[in-house]
C-alpha positions as CSV (number, residue, x, y, z in Angstrom):
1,X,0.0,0.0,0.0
2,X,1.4,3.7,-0.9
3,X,-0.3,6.2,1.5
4,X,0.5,8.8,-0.8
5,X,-1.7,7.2,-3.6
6,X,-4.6,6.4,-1.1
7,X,-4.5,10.2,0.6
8,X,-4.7,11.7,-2.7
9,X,-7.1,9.2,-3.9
10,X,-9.4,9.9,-0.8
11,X,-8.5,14.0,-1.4
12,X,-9.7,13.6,-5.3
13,X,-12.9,11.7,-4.2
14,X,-14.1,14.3,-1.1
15,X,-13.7,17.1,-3.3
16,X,-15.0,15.8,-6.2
17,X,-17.9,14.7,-4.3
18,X,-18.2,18.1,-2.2
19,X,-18.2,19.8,-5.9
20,X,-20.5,17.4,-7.8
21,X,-23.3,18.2,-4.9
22,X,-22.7,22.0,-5.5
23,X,-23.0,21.7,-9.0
24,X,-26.1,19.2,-8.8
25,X,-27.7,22.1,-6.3
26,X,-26.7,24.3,-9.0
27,X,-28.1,22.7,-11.4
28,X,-31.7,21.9,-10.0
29,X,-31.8,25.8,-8.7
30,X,-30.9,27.8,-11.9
31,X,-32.5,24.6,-14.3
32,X,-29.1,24.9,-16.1
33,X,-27.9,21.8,-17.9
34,X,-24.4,22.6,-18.6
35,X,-23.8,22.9,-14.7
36,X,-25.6,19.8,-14.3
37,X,-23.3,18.2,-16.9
38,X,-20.3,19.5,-14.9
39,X,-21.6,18.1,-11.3
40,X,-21.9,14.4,-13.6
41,X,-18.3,14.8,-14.3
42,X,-16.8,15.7,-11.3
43,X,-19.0,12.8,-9.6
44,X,-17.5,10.4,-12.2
45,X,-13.8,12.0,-11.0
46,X,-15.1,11.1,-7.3
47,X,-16.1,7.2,-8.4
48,X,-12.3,7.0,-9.6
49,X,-11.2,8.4,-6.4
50,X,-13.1,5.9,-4.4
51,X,-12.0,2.8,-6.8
52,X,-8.2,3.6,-6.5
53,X,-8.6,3.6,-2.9
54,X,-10.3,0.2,-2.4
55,X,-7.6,-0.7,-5.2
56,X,-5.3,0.3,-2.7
57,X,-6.6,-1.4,0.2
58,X,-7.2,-4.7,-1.2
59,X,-6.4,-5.7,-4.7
60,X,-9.5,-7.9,-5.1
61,X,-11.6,-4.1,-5.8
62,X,-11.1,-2.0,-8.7
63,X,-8.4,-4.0,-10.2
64,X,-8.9,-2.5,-13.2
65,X,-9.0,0.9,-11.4
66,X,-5.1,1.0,-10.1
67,X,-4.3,4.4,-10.6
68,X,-0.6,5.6,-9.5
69,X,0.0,8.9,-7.8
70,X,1.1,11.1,-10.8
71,X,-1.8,10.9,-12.6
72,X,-4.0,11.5,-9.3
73,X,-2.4,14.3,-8.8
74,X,-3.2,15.4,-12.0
75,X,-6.7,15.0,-11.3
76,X,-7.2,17.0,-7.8
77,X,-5.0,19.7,-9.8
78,X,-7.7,19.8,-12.5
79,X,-10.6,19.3,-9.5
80,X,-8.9,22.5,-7.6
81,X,-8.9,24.7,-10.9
82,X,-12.7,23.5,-11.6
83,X,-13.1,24.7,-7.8
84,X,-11.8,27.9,-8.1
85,X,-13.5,28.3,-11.2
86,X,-16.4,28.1,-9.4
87,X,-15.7,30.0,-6.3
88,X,-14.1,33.2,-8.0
89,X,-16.8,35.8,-9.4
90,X,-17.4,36.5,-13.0
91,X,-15.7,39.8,-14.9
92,X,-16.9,43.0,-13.5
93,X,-18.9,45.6,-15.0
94,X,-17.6,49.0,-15.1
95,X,-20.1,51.4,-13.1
96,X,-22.9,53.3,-15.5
């Protein structure tokens, strides 16, 4: 077992979780389907999160699902730029 794969893959799974609800929130509120679409994605990122951890635990789940660290990484990099997509506000508009 690497503890740095399973903390990263249990990192990419909570936040793509934590996001996913956001954007499914998001998505139900303001009856948008491209945020909807997003939340689906980033729910799919958290199902890869959760499958390289059991990976790690015991080989017998996910074994198709053995992710190493790099690409992990990789993937709560491109979870953290989705976040502060989210979380940072829009251009402004000069004052009228």
């Amino acid at each position: 077992m690497d503890p740095l794969t399973e903390a990263v893959g249990v990192i990419l799974a909570g936040l793509a979780f934590i996001l996913s609800a956001i954007g499914g929130a998001a998505a139900a509120r303001y009856r948008d389907l491209r945020i909807g679409l997003v939340a689906a994605g980033l729910a799919v990122l958290g199902v890869v999160g959760v499958l390289s951890v059991l990976h790690q635990i015991s080989p017998l789940y996910g074994g198709p699902f053995e992710v190493s660290a790099v690409p992990l990484l990789l993937l709560v990099v491109a979870v953290g730029l989705l976040y502060l997509a989210l979380v940072r506000g829009g251009p402004r508009r000069p004052p009228v």
